[in-house]
N, C-alpha and C positions, 0 to 999 in steps of 0.2 A: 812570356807574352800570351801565354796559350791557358786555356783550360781546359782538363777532358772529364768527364764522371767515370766512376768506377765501371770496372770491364762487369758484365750482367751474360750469363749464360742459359738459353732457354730454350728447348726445344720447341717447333713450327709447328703445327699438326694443322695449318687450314692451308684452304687450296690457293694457291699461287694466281697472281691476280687479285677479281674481287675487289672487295672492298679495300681491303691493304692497300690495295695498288692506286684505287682513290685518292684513301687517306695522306697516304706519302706526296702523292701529285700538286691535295692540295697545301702539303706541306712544305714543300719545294717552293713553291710560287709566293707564300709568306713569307718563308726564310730570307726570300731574295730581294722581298719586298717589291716582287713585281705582279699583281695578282691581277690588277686591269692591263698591264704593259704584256703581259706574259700572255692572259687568256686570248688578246687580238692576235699575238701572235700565233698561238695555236691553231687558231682559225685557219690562218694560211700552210700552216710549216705542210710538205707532200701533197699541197692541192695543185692544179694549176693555177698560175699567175703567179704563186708564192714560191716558198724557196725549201729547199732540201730541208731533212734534218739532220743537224750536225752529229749526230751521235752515229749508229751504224748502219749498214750497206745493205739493209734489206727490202729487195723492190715495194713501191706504191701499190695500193691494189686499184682497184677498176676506175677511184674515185664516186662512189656511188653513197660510200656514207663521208658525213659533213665532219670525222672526225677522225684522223689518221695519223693520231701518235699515238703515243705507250707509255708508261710510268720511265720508262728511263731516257725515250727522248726529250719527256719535258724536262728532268731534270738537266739533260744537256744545256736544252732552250735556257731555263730560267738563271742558270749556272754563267751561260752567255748575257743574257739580259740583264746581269744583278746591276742591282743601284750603288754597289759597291764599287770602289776606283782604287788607285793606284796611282799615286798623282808624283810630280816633283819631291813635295811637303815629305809624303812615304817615304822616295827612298832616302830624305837628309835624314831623317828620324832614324833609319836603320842602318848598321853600315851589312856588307853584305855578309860576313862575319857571321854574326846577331841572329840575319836570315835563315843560314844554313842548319841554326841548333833549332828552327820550326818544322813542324812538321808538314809534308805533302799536304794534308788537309788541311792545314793554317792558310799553307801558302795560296791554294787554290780559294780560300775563304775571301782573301782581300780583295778580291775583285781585277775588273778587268784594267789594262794599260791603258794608257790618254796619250801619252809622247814619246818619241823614242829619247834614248838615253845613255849614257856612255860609260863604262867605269873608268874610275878614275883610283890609281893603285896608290896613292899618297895619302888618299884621306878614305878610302875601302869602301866610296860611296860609289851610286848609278847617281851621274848628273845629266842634267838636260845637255841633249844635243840635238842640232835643226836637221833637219833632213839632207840638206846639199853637204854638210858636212860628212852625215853617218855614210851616204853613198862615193863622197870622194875618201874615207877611211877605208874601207875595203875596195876600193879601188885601186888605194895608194899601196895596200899588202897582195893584193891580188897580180897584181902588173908586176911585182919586185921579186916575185917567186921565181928560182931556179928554172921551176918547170908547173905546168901546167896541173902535172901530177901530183904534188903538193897541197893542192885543197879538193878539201870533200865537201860535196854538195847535198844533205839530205833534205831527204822531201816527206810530208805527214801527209798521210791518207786523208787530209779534210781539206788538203789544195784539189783548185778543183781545176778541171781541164786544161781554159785558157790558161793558164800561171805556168801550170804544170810541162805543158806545153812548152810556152815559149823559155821557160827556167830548162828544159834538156837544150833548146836551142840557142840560148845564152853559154853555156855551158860546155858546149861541144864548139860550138865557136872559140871558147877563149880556148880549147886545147884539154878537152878530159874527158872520160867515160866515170869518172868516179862518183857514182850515183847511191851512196846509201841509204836506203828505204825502207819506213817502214814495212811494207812486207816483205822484207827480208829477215823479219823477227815472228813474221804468223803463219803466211800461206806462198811462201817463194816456193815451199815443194809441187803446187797445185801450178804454178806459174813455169819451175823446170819438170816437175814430172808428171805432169799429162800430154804436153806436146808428142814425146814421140809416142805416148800411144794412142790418142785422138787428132794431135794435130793442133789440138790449142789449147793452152794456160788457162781456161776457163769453162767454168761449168755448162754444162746445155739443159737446165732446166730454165723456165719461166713456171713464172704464177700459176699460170691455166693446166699445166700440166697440175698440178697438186691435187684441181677437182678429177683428174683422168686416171691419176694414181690407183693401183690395187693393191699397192704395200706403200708404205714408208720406212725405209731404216735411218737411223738421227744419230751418225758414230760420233763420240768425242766432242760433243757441242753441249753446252747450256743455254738451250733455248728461249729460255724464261728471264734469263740474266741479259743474256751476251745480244740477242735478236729477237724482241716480245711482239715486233707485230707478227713473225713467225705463226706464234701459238694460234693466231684464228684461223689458219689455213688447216694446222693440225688439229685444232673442235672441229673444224668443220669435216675435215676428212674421217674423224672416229664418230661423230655423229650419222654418216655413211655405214659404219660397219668397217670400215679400213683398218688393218690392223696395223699398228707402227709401233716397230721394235726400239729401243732407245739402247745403248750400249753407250754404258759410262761407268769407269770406277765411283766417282759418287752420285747417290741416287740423287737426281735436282728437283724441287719439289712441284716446276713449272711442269715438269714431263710425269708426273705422276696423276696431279690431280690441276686442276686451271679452272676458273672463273672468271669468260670473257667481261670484262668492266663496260664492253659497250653493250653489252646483251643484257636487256630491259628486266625481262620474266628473268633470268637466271639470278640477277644482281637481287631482286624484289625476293627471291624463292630464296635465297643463299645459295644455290643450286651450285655445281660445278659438273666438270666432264672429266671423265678417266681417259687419259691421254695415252698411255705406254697398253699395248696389249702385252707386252712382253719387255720385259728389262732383265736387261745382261747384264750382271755386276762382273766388268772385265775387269781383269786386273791388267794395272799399269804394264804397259807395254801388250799387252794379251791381244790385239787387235791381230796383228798379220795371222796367226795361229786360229782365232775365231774364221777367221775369212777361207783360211786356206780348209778347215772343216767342213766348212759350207759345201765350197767345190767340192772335197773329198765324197760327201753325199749325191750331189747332183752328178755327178762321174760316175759314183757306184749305181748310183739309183738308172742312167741311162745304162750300165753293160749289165743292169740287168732285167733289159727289154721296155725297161718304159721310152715312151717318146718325151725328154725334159729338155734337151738343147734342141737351139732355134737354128737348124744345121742349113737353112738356107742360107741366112743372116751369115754363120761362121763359111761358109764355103765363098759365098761373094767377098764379104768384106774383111773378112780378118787374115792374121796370120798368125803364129805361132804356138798355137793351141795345145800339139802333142804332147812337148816341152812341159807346159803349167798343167795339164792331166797330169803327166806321170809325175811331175815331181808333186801334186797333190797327194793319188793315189798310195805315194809311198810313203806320206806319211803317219806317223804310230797315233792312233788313238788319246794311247795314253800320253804323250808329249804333249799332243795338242790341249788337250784337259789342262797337265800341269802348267801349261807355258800359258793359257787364256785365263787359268781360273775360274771354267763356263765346262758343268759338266757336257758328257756325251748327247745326252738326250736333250738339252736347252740347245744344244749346237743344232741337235737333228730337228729342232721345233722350227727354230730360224730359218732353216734351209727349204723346211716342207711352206713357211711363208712365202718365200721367194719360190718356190719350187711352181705353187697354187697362181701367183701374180703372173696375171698378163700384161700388166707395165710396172715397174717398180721404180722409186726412185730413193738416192741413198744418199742421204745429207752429210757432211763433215764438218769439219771444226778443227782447232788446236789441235785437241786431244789427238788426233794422227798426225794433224803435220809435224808437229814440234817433239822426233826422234831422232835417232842416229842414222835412221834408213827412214826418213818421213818421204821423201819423193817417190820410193821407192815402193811405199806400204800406200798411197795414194793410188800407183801404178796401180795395186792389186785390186782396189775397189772396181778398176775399170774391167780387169780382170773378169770378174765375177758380172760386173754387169753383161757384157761379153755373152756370158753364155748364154743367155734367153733372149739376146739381139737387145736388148734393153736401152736404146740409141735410136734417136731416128724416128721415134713413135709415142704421142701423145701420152701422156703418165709416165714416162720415162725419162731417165738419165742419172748424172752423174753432176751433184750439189755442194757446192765446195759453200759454207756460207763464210763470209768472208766478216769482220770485224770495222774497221774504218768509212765512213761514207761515202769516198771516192778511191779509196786506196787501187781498185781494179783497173779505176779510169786512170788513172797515172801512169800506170803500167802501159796501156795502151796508147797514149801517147806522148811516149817517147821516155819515162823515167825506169832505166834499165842499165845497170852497168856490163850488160853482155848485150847489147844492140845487135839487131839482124842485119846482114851485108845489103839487104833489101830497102830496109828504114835509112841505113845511112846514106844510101846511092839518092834517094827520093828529099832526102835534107840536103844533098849537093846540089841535085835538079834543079828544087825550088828555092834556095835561098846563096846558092851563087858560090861558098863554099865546101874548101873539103876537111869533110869531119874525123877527128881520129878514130883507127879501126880497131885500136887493142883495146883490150876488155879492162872494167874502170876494176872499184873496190865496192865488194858489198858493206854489209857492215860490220862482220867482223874483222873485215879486210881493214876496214877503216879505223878501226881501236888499235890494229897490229901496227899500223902504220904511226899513229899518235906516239905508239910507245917508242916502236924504233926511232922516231924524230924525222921519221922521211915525210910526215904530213905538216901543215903549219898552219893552216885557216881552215876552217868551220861553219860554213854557215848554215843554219835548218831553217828551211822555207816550213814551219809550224811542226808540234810536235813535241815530246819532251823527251830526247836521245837519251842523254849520259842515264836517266832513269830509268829508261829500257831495255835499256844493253844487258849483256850479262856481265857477270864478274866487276858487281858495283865499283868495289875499293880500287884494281886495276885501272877500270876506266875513268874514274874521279881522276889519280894520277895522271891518266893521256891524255886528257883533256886539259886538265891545266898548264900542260908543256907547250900547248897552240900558241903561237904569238896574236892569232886574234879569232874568235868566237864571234858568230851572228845570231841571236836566237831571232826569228820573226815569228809574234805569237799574239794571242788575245790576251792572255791570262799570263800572270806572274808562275814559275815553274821552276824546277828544283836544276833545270839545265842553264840559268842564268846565273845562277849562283856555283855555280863549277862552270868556271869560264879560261880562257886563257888571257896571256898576259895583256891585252889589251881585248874590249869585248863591248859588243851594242843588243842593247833590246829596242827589236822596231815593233810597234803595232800595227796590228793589221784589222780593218775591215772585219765582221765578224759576219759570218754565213745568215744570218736573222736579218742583215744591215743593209738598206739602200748602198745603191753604188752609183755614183754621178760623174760623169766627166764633163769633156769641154762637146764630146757631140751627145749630152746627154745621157739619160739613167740608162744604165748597162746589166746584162744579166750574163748569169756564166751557167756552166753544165756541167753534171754529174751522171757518172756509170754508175749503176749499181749493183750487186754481185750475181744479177742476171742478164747483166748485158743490155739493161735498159739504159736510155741517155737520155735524161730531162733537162729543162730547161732551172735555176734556184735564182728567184731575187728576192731579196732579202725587204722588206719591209718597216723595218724600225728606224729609226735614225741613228746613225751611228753614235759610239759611246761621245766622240769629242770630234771636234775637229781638225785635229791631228792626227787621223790613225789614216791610211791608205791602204787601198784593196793589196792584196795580192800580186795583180797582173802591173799597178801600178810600180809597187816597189821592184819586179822583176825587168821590167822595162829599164828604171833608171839605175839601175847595180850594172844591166849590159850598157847601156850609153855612158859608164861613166867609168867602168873598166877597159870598155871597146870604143874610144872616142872613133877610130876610123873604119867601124861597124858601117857597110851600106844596109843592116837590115834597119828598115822603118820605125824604131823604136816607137819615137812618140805615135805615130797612128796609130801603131797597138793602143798604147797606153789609153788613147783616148775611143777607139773603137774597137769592141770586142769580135764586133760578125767579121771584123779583116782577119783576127788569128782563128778564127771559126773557118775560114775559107782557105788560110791554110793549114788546117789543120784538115781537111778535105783534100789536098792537092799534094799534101804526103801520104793520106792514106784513102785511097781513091775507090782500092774494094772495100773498104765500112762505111764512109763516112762523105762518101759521096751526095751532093745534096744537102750537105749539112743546115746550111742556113734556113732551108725551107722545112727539113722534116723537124727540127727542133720548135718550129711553130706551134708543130700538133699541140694540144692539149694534156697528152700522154708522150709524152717525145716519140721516139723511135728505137726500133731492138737494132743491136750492132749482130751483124751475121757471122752465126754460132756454126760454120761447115757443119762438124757433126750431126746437126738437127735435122741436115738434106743428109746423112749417110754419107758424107763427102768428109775424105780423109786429108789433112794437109800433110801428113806424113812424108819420108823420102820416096818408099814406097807406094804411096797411096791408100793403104792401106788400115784397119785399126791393127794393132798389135799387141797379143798378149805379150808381158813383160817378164821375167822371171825371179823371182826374190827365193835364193835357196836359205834352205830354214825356215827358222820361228819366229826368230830373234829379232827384231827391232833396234834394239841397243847391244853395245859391246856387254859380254859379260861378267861379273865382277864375284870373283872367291872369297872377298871379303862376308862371312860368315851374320854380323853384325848388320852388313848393309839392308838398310829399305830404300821404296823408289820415290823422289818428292816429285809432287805437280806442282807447279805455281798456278794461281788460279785467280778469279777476277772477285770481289766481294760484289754484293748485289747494288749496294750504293759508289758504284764505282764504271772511269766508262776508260778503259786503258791505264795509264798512270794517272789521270783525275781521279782525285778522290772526295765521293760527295758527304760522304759520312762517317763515321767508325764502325757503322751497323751493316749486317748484312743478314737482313731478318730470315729468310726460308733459310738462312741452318743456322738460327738460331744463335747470333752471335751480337752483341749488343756492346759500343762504347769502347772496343779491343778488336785491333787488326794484327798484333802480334801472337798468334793461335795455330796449333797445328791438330789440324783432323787426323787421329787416328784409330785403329782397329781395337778394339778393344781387347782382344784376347794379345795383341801384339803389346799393348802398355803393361798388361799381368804381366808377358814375360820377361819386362826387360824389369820389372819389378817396382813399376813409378805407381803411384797416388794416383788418385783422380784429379784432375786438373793441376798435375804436376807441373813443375816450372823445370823447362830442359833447357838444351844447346843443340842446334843442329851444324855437325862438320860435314864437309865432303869428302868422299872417298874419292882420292884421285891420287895419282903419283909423277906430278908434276912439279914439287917442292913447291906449291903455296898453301898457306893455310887457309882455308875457306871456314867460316865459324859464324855464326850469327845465335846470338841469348837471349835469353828473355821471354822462350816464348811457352807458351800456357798450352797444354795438352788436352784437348774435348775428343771424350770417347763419340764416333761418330762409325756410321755403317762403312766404313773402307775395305775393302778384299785386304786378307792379310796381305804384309810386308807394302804397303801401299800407305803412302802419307800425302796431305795438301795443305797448302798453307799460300799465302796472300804473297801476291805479285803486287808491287816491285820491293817491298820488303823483303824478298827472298831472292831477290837477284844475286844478293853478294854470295849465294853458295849455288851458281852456274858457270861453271868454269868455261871462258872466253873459247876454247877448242873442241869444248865438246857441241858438235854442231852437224848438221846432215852433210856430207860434200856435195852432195850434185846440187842443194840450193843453196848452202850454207848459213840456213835457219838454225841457231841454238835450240837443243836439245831439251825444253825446257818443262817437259811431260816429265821426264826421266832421269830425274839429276841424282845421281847413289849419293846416300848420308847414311850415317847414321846417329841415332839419338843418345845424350849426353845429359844426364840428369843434373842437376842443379839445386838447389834451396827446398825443403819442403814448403807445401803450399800451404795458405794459410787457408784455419778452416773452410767449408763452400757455404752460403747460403740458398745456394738456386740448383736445380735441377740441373743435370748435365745432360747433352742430347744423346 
């Protein structure tokens, strides 16, 4: 059904952004055949009066220019907006079979859903089904469970508040904490392990800190890919003289060189900006070891007699200081070298930056969360901020950037499967019941559960689960054991087509899209991973007139699993400022006043304690944390092993996938590629552009193996390999995973490489 052109390998050499970033834009918006549907929307997407942008979670700026997206949120937009459908016709044409052998990029090509629909296991089709039916179908399996504990409720970072909201309070009412979420796959360590040592699961930078910054450090993040309205904050800070260190095993080509596309003279000049004053090429896992160097300087540097730590700052508000000196102190030079891959003197460059900064602030990303100790190696960031009081003062703090549009706001109210005894008491208060107090499943929790058969229903309020879990082939199995599957989604996706024995796709509303009910157009709100809460409405007319928002479909799944529910369903459904007002009356220190501050124009920031120096701690206190060692991940004897990342291609926004390209590394029409070291492919004796196998080293009797894939010598720190998420899911073994968040490990998964077929001759340069 599919066509692809020959895989094309080519090295990038222009600056990120620029013109590319044009051209792609206005390629995107053709492809979709929405180029007048698409541009008006643009107009609105992060303005006021308009609506979010669906793609990722990086605050609006001032509103001061008329144009606040980026080459990959329009590609979300126009992705959302295509002319393309998915109708009845579709799926008789296909049975689901048929489906499964296309590819993620096929699938995400056909465009968006019109009706919900049912499978039907006789003839392996999705048939229409009406809506009173799909909501009494899960009704009919939801009420028949043993126990409550039985079905897993996931939720995707692009629901947004109200749904969000009322879907934990649907849900705890029928009897469950079983909450698996998306960020329990990215940034759950930043959500368990900052609390005890600031007090809260989320960053304390804003915008305006960025112009008050004297450093910026950018660990583990691709800025240019993953968060590109990012990059203007970063030209605009190195156009200051600011110097900002980047620390990534691969160099990205946004953080090297960038060409803002809205900057007139630069765009006219070919101009661009040098971004990184400094790049770490860390090696996989090398992060806690870089960190703990740093300190280890700023320790030696104060005993001996310089004034570097901010010893008011430590004597008021911190504790455990002695502890993370001396276990810095004591650590060897040379371990830390061999375990970062960051000679001594780049370490001591680092440190004399942060040493010099009078606010510093230290961005993050995957690349720490996603280890075997990610909560733990987050801890240490704060760690180090710590020493120079670096909390609490304008240019400063601690920048977790988070991935999904709302994923943070979800979090905050109420989608958590370890709820606080505080949120529960304040859901008993306000809504008349009592909610269970044991802690639900995340989402590993929730594959173990499928497979033992203690789980039985499924349903994902958006998102595409089974494709971003790890240990593909595993969790295809557990998912197909469910007696009933719910995908709610915009888009056709590779999690509808691994379904359990009976299974519904509902449409939904899409974030671009008017919302109308019976008291009129309605707007909803989004967090963004600074703690801002805006108001998003959507503007286009929805795809069909069968798709329903969110809050709607969340409403009648509880009125039609919980017929003798006193909460108010249908008023929700039909007014959003009621779940607005409780959503204020559970959480009364943020969001008090809701209804009126979400007026503003800029919404309103939810209060970050940290930023007043205010510790929510047991204590009170901030608290250095202690990670003894180097090590990150368990360590593995296997002689043969290297470390794999999964990683995002640039035409790609999570498991969407907009293209086969992913131009700044130079990869064209092939997403089956693995970036490696060069001197590491000499020694295992492969070709250039050899065709391997990657296995996992693990000793739990399964075979983990994925083929096919094509070798480009690329800059990696030896024993360091990357290769494309969620193609690479099937060799992340389902246990290897952080405990205190139980985030998969998925920076750091040991393989090793397996040669295969010689290649055939190259015609193209290799990068």
């Amino acid at each position: 059904m599919s066509e692809k052109k020959p895989p094309r390998y080519k090295p990038y050499d222009q600056p990120a952004g620029g013109w590319g970033a044009a051209a792609a834009t206005a390629k995107v918006l053709l492809e979709q055949s929405v180029v007048a549907k698409g541009s008006r929307a643009l107009l609105a997407m992060n303005q006021p009066g308009g609506f979010k942008c669906p793609s990722c979670a990086f605050p609006d700026a001032d509103h001061t220019r008329k144009l606040e997206f980026c080459e990959n949120g329009v590609k979300a937009l126009a992705f959302e907006a295509t002319q393309a459908r998915v109708t009845r016709e579709f799926f008789a044409r296909h049975t689901v079979s048929e489906l499964m052998e296309q590819s993620d990029y096929w699938l995400e090509m056909q465009g968006r859903l019109t009706e919900p629909m049912r499978y039907d296991a006789a003839t392996d089709h999705y048939v229409p089904c009406d809506w009173d039916s799909a909501f009494a179908l899960i009704a009919r399996h939801l009420r028949s469970l043993e126990s409550p504990h039985q079905a897993e409720f996931y939720t995707s970072g692009r629901t947004p508040n109200e749904a969000a909201f009322l879907y934990a309070i649907f849900v705890r009412q029928f009897g469950t904490n079983n909450f698996p979420d998306c960020s329990n796959m990215c940034h759950e360590p930043t959500s368990r392990g900052l609390p005890p040592a600031i007090g809260v699961g989320k960053g304390t930078v804003v915008l305006d800190d960025f112009e008050h910054a004297d450093a910026i450090f950018v660990m583990g993040q691709n800025t240019g890919t993953n968060s590109p309205r990012m990059m203007t904050h970063l030209v605009e800070a190195r156009k200051r003289g600011i110097p900002i260190v980047a620390v990534n095993p691969m160099p990205e080509r946004a953080l090297i060189r960038f060409t803002e596309p809205q900057d007139v003279v630069q765009m006219a000049t070919f101009g661009s900006t040098e971004i990184a004053s400094e790049f770490v090429h860390i090696r996989i896992g090398g992060d806690l070891a870089l960190l703990k160097g740093m300190m280890k300087v700023v320790f030696e540097r104060e005993a001996a007699g310089e004034a570097v730590l901010d010893h008011a700052f430590l004597r008021e508000h911190t504790e455990g200081l002695e502890a993370v000196r001396a276990d810095a102190l004591a650590q060897d030079w040379g371990e830390i070298v061999r375990v970062s891959g960051v000679s001594e003197a780049q370490i001591r460059r680092c440190a004399e930056i942060y040493i010099r900064a009078k606010a510093t602030i230290i961005c993050y990303g995957m690349g720490l969360t996603q280890h075997q100790q990610g909560s733990r190696l987050v801890q240490q960031v704060a760690n180090l901020l710590f020493l120079r009081g670096n909390f609490g003062r304008p240019g400063a703090g601690i920048s977790p950037i988070r991935g999904h549009s709302n994923v943070q706001g979800d979090r905050t109210v109420g989608i958590d499967e370890k709820p606080s005894p505080a949120y529960l008491d304040k859901v008993r208060e306000v809504f008349g019941f009592e909610p269970p107090r044991e802690h639900g499943h995340h989402t590993v929790e929730s594959i173990e559960a499928m497979m033992d058969g203690s789980a039985k229903v499924f349903i994902g309020l958006g998102g595409n689960f089974v494709r971003a879990v790890p240990d593909t082939d595993r969790a295809y199995a557990a998912m197909r054991k469910l007696d009933l599957t719910v995908g709610i989604a915009t888009k056709l996706n590779r999690g509808h087509l691994v379904h359990g024995r009976n299974a519904l796709i509902l449409p939904v509303v899409a974030r671009s899209e008017r919302i109308v009910t019976a008291a009129g157009e309605q707007f909803v709100t989004i967090e963004d991973s600074m703690s801002n809460v805006t108001a998003s409405r959507g503007v286009l007319e929805p795809v069909s007139g069968d798709v329903l928002p969110e809050v709607e479909i969340v409403c009648r799944m509880a009125r039609a699993t919980l017929p003798d529910s006193r909460i108010p369903w249908e008023d929700y459904r039909a007014d959003y400022g009621l779940v607005r007002d409780r959503i204020a009356a559970v959480y009364p220190a943020i969001y008090t006043g809701f209804a009126d501050r979400i007026r503003e124009p800029k919404g309103f920031h939810l209060d970050v304690a940290p930023r007043r120096r205010i510790w929510l701690t047991p204590n009170g206190k901030a608290n250095f944390l202690l990670l003894e060692g180097l090590e990150v991940n368990d360590p593995i004897a296997d002689p043969s092993m290297l470390r794999l990342a999964t990683v995002r291609s640039h035409d790609q926004f999570n498991t969407s996938i907009y293209s086969y390209n992913d131009r700044y590394r130079g990869v064209y029409n092939d997403r089956m590629v693995l970036f490696m070291n060069l001197e590491d492919r000499r020694a295992r004796g492969l070709a250039k552009e050899a065709r391997v196998a990657l296995e996992t080293i693990s000793n739990d009797g399964h075979l983990r193996r994925v083929e096919g894939l094509t070798v480009l010598d690329y800059p990696m720190p030896r024993g360091a390999l990357a290769g494309y998420y969620p193609e690479l899911n099937p060799l992340l073994p389902l246990d290897y995973y952080d405990r205190i968040s139980g985030t998969p490990a998925a920076k750091s998964i040991p393989v090793r490489v397996i040669a295969m077929e010689a290649p055939e001759a190259s015609t193209e340069a290799g990068p």
